[in-house]
C-alpha positions as CSV (number, residue, x, y, z in Angstrom):
1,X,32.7,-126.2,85.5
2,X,31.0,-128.5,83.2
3,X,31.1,-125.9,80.2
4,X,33.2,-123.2,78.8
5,X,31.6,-120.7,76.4
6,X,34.0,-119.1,73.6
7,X,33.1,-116.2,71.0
8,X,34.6,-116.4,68.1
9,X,34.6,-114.1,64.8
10,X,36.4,-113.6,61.8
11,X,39.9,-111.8,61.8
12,X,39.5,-108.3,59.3
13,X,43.1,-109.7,58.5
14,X,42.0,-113.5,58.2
15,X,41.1,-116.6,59.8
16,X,39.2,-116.8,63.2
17,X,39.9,-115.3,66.9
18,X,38.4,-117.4,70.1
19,X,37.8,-115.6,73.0
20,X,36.8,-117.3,76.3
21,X,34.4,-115.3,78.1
22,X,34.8,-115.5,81.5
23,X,38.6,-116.9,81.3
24,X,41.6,-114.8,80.4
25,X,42.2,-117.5,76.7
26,X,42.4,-116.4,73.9
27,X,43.4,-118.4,70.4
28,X,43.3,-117.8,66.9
29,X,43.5,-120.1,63.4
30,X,43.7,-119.5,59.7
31,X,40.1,-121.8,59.3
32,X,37.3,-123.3,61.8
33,X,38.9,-126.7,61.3
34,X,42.5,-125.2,63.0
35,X,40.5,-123.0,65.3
36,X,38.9,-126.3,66.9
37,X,42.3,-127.6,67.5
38,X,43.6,-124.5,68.7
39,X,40.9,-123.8,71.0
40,X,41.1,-127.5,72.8
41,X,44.5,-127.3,72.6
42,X,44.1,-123.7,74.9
43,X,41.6,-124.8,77.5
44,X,43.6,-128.2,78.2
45,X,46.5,-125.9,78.9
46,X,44.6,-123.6,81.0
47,X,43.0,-126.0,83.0
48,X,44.6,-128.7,85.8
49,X,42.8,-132.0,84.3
50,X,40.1,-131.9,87.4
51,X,38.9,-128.4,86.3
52,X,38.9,-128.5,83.0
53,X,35.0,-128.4,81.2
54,X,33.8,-131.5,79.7
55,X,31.9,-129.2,77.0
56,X,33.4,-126.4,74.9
57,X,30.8,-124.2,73.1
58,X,32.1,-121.9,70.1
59,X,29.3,-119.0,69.4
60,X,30.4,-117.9,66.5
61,X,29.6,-114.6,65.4
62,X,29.7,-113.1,61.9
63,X,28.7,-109.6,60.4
64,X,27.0,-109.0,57.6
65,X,26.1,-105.9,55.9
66,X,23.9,-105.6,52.7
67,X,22.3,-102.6,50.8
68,X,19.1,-101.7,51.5
C-alpha cells in the first residue's frame, strides 16, 4: 500500500475526527495541527513497519449552510 486515504470532519462537539476508509482507524484531536499527529501516530500503530503507506491523505470535509 503506498497510500492511505482518511476523511476527516469537524466534531459538532469540537475539534476533528479521522476516519480511515478502508481500515478499521479511527483518531480524533482538538485542532488540525493535533489531528496530524494523531493520525500518524494511528497508522504507525496499525501497521507492521513493511506495510505501512508511505503517503497519508487527509480529505477533509466541512459543511456549510447559508441562507438563500
Amino acid at each position: 500500500m503506498t497510500e492511505i486515504i482518511f476523511l476527516v470532519e469537524e466534531d459538532p462537539e469540537g475539534g476533528y475526527v479521522a476516519r480511515a476508509i478502508g481500515e478499521s482507524i479511527f483518531t480524533q484531536g482538538e485542532t488540525l495541527a493535533e489531528l496530524r499527529e494523531m493520525v500518524r501516530d494511528a497508522v504507525q500503530c496499525h501497521f507492521e513497519d513493511e506495510q505501512r503507506p508511505k503517503l497519508i491523505r487527509l480529505h477533509i470535509v466541512r459543511d456549510e449552510v447559508i441562507a438563500s
